[in-house]
N, C-alpha and C positions, 0 to 999 in steps of 0.2 A: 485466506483464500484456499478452496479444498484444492486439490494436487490436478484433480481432472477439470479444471478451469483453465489451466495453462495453457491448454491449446486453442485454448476460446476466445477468438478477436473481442478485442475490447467493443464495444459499442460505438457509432459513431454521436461525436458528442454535437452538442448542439452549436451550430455555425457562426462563424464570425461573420461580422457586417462588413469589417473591412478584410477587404483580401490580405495574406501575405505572402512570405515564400518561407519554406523549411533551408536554412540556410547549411546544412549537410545532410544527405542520409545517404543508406549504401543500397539501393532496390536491387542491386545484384546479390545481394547479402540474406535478402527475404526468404522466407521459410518457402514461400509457394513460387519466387521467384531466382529458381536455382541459378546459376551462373553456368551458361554451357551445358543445361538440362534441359527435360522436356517441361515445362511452367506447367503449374495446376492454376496459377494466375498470370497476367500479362502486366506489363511495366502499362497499359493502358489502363488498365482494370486500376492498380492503384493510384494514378495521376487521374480518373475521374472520381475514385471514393477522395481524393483530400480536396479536390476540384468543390465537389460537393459540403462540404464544412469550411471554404473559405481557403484553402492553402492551394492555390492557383500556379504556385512557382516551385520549384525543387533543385537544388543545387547537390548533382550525382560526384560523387568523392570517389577518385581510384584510390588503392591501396598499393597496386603491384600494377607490373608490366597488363597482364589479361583486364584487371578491372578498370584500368587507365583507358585501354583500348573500347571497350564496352562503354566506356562512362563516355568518352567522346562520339562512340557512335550512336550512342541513344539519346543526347544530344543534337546530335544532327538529322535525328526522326523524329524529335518532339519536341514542338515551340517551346512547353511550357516545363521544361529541361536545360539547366545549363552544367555542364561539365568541369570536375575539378583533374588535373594528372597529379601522379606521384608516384615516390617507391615510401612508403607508413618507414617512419625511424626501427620498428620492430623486422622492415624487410631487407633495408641495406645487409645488416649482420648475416642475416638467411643467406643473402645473396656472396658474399665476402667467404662467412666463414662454414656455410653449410647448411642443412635442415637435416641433421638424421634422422629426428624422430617426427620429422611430417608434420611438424605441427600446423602449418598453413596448409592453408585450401591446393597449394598445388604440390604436396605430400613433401617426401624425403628427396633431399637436394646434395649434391656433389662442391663441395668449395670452389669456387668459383675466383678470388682473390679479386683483386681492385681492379682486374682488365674486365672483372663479367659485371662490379659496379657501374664503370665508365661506359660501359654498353648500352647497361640500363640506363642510366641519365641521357645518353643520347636519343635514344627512343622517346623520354617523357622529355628532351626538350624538343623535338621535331612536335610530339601533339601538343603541348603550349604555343606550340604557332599559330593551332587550328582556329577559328573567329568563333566557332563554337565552346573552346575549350576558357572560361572563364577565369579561373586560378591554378595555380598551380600548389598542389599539397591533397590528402593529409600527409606533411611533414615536418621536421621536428626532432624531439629526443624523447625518449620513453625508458626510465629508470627501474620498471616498476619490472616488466618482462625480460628487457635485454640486463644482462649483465655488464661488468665491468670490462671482459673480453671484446664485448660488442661497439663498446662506446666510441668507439677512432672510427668504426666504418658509419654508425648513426651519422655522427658528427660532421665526417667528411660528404655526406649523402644530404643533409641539412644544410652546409653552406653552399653546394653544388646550387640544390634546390633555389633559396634567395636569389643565387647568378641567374639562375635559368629565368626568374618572376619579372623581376628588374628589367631583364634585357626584352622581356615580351610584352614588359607592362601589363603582368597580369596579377590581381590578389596573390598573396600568398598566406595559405591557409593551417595555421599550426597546432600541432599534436602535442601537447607537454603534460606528461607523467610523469610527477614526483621529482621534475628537474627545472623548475621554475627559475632558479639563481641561473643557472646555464643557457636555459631557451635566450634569456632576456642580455645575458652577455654575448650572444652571439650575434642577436639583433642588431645589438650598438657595435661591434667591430667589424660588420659584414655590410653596417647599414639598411636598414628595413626598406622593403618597398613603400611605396607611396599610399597600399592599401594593404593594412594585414590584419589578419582575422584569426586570433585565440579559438579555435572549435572546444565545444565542451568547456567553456573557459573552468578551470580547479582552483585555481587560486582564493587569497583571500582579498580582505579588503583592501589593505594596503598597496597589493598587488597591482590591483583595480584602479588604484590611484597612480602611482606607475603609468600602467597599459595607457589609460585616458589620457593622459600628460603625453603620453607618447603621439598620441594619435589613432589606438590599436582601438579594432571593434573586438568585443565580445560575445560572445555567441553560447547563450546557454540552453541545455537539454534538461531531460524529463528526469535527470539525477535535483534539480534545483526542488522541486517537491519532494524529495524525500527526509523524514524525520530527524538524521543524524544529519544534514544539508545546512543546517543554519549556520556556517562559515561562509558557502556562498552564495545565501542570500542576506547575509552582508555586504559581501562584493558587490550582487546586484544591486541593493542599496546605493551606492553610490558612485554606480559606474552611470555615466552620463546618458539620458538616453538616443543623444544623436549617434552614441556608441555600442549599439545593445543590438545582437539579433538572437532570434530564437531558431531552436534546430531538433530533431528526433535521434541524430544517430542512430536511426533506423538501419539495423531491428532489436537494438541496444538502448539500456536507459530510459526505458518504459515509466512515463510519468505516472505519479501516485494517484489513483486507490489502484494502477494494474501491473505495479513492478510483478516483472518475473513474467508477462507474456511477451510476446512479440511486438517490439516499437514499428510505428509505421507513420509513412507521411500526415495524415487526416488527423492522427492522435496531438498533432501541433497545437489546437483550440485551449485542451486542459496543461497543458505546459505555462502557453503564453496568459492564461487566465490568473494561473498562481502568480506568474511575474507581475502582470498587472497588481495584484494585491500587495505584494515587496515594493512595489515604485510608489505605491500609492496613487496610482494612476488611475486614470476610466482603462477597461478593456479597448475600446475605439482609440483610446487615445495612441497605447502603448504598439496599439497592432498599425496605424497609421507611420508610425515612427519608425518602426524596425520593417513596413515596406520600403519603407524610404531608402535609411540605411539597407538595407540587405542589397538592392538596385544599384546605390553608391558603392558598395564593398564592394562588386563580381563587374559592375558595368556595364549593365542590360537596362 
């Protein structure tokens, strides 16, 4: 792909029959849809282009205190919106031990220590109350970014998280990088909610076999098409489909032939199409099942 295509929305592909829903994406995260900026696009504009290729539902993911806030209020202006809260496993540490070098969206941070954690969890458990606000997460551990410094504040920010899902009866939606043994030992000493949903599931098959046994959905993105990917479409393989949703991690994980531009809700069609061909499935079939499940998961 030449370098000046990158900025070139993929095409919209051609439409599914059965509706579904994109069971994560970040539209505060879009290129044209800045967070607290002026939009060259509107959260409307995108929820009619995926409207238009069959992806009818959208499940809005906070990351931090700001996108928690957003993700429940846009939620509460658009039916076909449902809201997740959280502080992302890569935000507790920020929050605890500092950001000097800015690296999140809301720049260089002052440590904060576990009174400015316990803050933040009390804010994302007051919007888990809201009837709009459907899970709570993306939460988790993330080995990949945070360091070993990090790990006590992820951790304590992760089982915060499960109390808070539990007590509101909401999904709870999990981030796991590179720490699979841990996400899944936390689950069973913390007790998993009654709905939890691997986002991006990474794992392998085994895993899958695990997760299903557990009762856990899985939720995979436009990294399942890519060429080094054939680990997790193993996992898909053999992950059940009453356990299976599809997601963009929008504006991340750009399914294959447009890795490396901008993911977006609509681009859900060629995701779930390659799934279909892993399950062995019809497209109608696979896309009937993961409406189903994605509705059971969030509870809409």
């Amino acid at each position: 792909m030449a370098p000046q295509d990158k900025n070139t929305p993929p095409p919209l592909p051609e439409p599914l029959r059965v509706a579904v829903a994109d069971s994560h994406t970040h539209l505060d995260m879009l290129p044209q849809l800045p967070l607290g900026g002026a939009p060259m696009g509107t959260v409307e504009e995108a929820l009619a282009k995926a409207a238009s290729v069959g992806v009818t539902t959208v499940v809005q993911v906070g990351c931090d205190l700001a996108g928690s806030r957003w993700a429940a209020d846009t939620a509460a202006a658009h039916d076909a919106v449902h809201a997740t809260v959280a502080l992302h496993p890569n935000e507790a540490p920020r929050i605890v031990l500092g950001d000097p070098g800015g690296w999140s969206r809301q720049g260089a941070r002052e440590p904060g220590g576990d009174a400015a954690l316990d803050a933040a969890l009390d804010e994302i458990d007051a919007l888990a109350a809201l009837p709009h606000v459907r899970g709570v997460g993306e939460t988790g551990l993330d080995y990949f970014r945070t360091g070993p410094d990090g790990m006590a504040a992820q951790e304590r920010s992760f089982r915060a998280h499960i109390e808070i899902a539990k007590r509101h009866d909401k999904a709870l939606v999990i981030h796991d990088r590179e720490a699979h043994d841990d996400v899944l030992r936390i689950l069973r000493e913390e007790g998993a909610p009654e709905r939890t949903v691997f986002h991006c599931y990474s794992g392998d098959a085994a895993m899958a076999e695990i997760c299903a046994e557990a009762g856990y959905f899985m939720s995979f993105a436009g990294n399942v098409t890519f060429k080094n990917a054939q680990p997790l479409r193993d996992a898909l393989a053999v992950a059940p489909a009453e356990l299976v949703l599809v997601e963009t991690d929008a504006p991340f994980l750009t399914p294959a032939p447009y890795r490396g531009r901008a993911n977006a809700p609509y681009l859900i069609p060629v995701t779930l199409r390659a799934m279909a061909e892993v399950k062995g499935l019809t497209e109608d079939a696979l896309a009937t099942a993961v409406a189903a499940n994605t509705a059971r998961a969030f509870g809409y």
